[in-house]
N, C-alpha and C positions, 0 to 999 in steps of 0.2 A: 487574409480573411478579416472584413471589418467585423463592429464590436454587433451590428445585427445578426451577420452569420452567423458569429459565434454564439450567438442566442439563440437563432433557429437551432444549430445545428446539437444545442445542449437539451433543448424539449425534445427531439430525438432521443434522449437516454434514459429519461423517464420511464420507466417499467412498472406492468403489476406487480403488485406483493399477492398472489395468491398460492399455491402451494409450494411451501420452502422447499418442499424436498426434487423441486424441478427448477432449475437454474435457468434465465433467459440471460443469454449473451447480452451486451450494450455496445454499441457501435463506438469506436473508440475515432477518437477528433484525428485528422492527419499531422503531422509533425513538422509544423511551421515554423517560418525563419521568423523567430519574436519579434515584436518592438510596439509595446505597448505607449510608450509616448512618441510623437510623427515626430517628422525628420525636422518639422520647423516648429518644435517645443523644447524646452530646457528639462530637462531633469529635475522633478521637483525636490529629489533628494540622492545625493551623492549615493553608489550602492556600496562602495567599500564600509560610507559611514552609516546605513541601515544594515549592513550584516552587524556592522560593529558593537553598535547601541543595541539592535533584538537580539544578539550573545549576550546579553545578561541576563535573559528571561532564561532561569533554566527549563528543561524540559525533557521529560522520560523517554526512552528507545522503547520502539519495537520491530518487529521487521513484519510486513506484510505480504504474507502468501495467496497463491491460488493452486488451485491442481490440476495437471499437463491437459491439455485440450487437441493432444492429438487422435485419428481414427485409432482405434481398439485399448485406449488406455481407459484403467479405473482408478476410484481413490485407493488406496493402499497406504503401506508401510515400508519404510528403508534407511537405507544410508545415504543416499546420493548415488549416482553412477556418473561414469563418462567424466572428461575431462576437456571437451571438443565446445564449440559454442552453444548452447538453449535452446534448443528446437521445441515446436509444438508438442513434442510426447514427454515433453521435461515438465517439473512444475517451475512456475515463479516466484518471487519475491522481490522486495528489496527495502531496505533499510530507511525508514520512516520517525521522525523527531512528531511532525504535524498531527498526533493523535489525538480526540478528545471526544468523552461524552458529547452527546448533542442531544436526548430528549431519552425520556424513560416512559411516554404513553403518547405515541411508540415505543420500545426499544430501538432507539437508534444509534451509530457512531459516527464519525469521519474523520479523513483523514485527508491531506493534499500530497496531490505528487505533480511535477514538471511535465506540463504539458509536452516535451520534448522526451520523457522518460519512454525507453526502449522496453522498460518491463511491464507498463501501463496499458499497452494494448494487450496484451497474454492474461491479464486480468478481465479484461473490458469484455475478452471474449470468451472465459469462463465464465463470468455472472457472478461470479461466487469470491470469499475473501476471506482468510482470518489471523484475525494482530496480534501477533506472540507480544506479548509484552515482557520485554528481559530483565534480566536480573546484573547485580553489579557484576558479575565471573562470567558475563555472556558478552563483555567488551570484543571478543577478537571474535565471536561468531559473527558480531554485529559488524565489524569493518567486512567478512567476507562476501558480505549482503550489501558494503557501499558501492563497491565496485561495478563499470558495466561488465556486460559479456559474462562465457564463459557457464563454467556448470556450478551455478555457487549453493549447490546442496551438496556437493564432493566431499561425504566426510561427514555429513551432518545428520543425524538422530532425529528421525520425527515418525507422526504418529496420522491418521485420517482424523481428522476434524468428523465430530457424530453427522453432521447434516447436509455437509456441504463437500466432506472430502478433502478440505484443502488441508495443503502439510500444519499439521501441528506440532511445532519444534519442543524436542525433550527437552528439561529444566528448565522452560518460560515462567515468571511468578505469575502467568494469568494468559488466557486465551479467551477468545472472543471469535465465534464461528457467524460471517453474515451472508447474507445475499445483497446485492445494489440493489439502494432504493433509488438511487439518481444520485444527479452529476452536473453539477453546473462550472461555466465559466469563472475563474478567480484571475483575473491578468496573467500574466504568463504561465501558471496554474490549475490544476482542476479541482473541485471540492468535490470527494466522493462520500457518499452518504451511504450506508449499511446498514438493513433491516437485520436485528440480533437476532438469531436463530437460537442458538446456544453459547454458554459461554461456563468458566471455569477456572480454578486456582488450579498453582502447582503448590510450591512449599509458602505457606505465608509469613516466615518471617525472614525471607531473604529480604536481601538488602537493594534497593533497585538500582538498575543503570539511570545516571542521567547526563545528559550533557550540556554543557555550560562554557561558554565564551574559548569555543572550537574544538572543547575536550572533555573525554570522558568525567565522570564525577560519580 
């Protein structure tokens, strides 16, 4: 898909903001074989040596949920079930470094995930999202959320987000419940935008996760 497609196909995702408490799905991009610079261009920069160099930017965890988008499921509460791979009646997640304020009038956030990510469509098609931000002792929840596949709430303590439902994971130092406001193209990437619906501390003075040059901190 050239970089037009990729534009039509991002004003596609573009949704109203009118009432939070009705979630519209977003049509999630197909999961294309990258290559954001053509076959007869050089690499403007080495990628072993831009992981290298942006690992000293530290940057806080959280891991980003939605809630199961199969027929007859609702928001709820649990531990995780099943052990088998993800299905539609499952919720998602997965473990997100790329978070940050974007605007306060609106309430906004966002966050990016790999155009290639398998848990980014399960997202795109609930409408809905919300970014546990973890704490420094939520190290080993947060690698069970790097992983693909699989049931990675197995075990895991959460709670219905007030607006949206999606899992809100026990002991987060902060939640943040949204709905997509949009979605645009970022090169191999997407930049997901979320209208705050509600949002909330856990204990304020834990200590945060952050990670820094490949590891925890």
């Amino acid at each position: 898909m050239g970089h037009a497609g990729m534009a039509a196909t991002a004003v596609r995702y573009l949704r109203s903001v009118g009432a939070p408490t009705v979630a519209e799905p977003v049509e999630a991009l197909p999961r294309p074989e990258l290559r954001a610079v053509g076959e007869d261009e050089r690499a403007p920069v080495d990628q072993a040596e831009f992981r290298r160099v942006l690992g000293n930017f530290a940057t806080g965890v959280t891991v980003v949920t939605a809630p199961a988008t199969g027929v007859g499921e609702g928001p709820g509460s649990g531990s995780g079930s099943g052990t088998g791979p993800a299905g539609p009646a499952d919720p998602a997640g997965f473990a997100c470094q790329s978070f940050s304020s974007l605007s306060l009038d609106p309430p906004l956030v966002c966050f990016m995930v790999g155009r290639t990510s398998t848990t980014w469509p399960r997202i795109a098609r609930a409408g809905v999202f919300c970014v546990n931000v973890l704490g420094a002792h939520q190290g080993e929840l947060c690698r069970g959320f790097a992983v693909r596949g699989g049931d990675k709430f197995t075990g895991v303590v959460y709670d219905a987000a007030p607006v949206t439902g999606s899992p809100r994971l026990a002991d987060a130092t902060a939640w943040i419940d949204c709905t997509i406001h949009a979605v645009h193209t970022g090169g191999d990437h997407l930049i997901v935008v979320g209208r705050v619906e509600a949002l909330g501390t856990g204990d304020d003075a834990a200590a945060p996760l952050l990670f820094h040059k490949g590891r925890f901190a």
